[in-house]
Steps between C-alpha positions, in 0.01 A plus 500: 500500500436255815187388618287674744506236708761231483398130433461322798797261559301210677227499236825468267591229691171295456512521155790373475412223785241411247707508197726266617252259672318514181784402318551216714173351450499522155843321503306246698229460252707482199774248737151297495357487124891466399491180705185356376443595125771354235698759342396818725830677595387699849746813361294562169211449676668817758607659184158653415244604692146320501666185426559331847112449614332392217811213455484384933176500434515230190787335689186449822312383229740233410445358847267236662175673628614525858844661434319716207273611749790574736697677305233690315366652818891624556535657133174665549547659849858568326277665192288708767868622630651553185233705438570720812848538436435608160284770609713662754829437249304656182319825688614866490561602788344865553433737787188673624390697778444307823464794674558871452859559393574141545535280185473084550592255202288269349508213251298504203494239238493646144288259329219398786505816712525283804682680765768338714477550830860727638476298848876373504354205797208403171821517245734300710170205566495426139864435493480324774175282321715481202789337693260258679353391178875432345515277834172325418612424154836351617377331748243301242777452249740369763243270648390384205835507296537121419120510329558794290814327406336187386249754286778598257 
C-alpha cells in the first residue's frame, strides 16, 4: 500500500542537506577537542552520539579566556544547530489536511511535540547555518592552529 500522497522530493532533499552539513560540523567539533585534549581520538568521539559537544566544549575550556570565549560562542551556536538538525532528522513525518482532499506533511518530534516546519526554503537555511558554522569553526582552528598546538 503507497501513500496517499507521495513524500515530497525537495523536502527529502533538505533533510538530507542537513544531515550531511550536520555531519560536517560535528566532524569539525570533534577535529577540534581531538586537537586540544590529550588522548581524545575525534572517531570515538563520532562513534557515539552525545559525545562530541560536551568534549569541544572541555577542549574551549582548555583555552586562554579569549580563545575560550571564541570558541565557546562557536560550539554553542553549533549546540543551538545541532539541536535543529536533530529535530527535523528525529520527527515522523505525517500528513494532514491542508485543505479539503488535499493532504500536506508535517514534522513532528516524538519526544517534545515540537513540529518542524515542511517549508523545503526553512529546511535547506539550517543546512545552510550548519555549513556556515563548520566554516566558523575551521576558520578559528586554522587561525589559531599554532596556539592550540602549543596547548597539548
Amino acid at each position: 500500500m503507497s501513500d496517499p500522497t507521495p513524500f515530497p522530493e525537495d523536502i527529502l532533499t533538505e533533510i538530507g542537506r542537513v544531515t550531511i552539513a550536520a555531519s560536517k560540523l560535528e566532524f569539525m567539533l570533534a577535529q577540534f577537542a581531538a586537537e586540544v585534549l590529550d588522548g581524545v581520538d575525534a572517531n570515538q568521539l563520532l562513534s557515539r552520539a552525545g559525545r562530541v559537544l560536551p568534549a569541544a566544549q572541555k577542549a574551549a575550556d582548555c583555552l586562554d579566556s579569549d580563545l575560550a570565549d571564541a570558541f565557546g560562542a562557536w560550539i554553542e551556536d553549533a549546540s543551538k544547530l545541532l539541536a535543529e538538525r536533530h529535530l527535523i532528522v528525529h520527527s515522523t513525518w505525517l500528513i494532514r489536511a491542508a485543505s479539503p482532499g488535499v493532504g500536506e506533511y508535517f514534522g513532528r518530534h516524538p519526544r517534545t511535540q515540537s513540529e518542524t516546519n515542511p517549508d523545503p526554503g526553512r529546511i535547506r537555511e539550517i543546512a545552510l547555518l550548519l555549513d556556515q558554522c563548520s566554516t566558523d569553526g575551521f576558520d578559528l582552528v586554522f587561525a589559531h592552529a599554532r596556539i592550540l598546538k602549543e596547548n597539548e
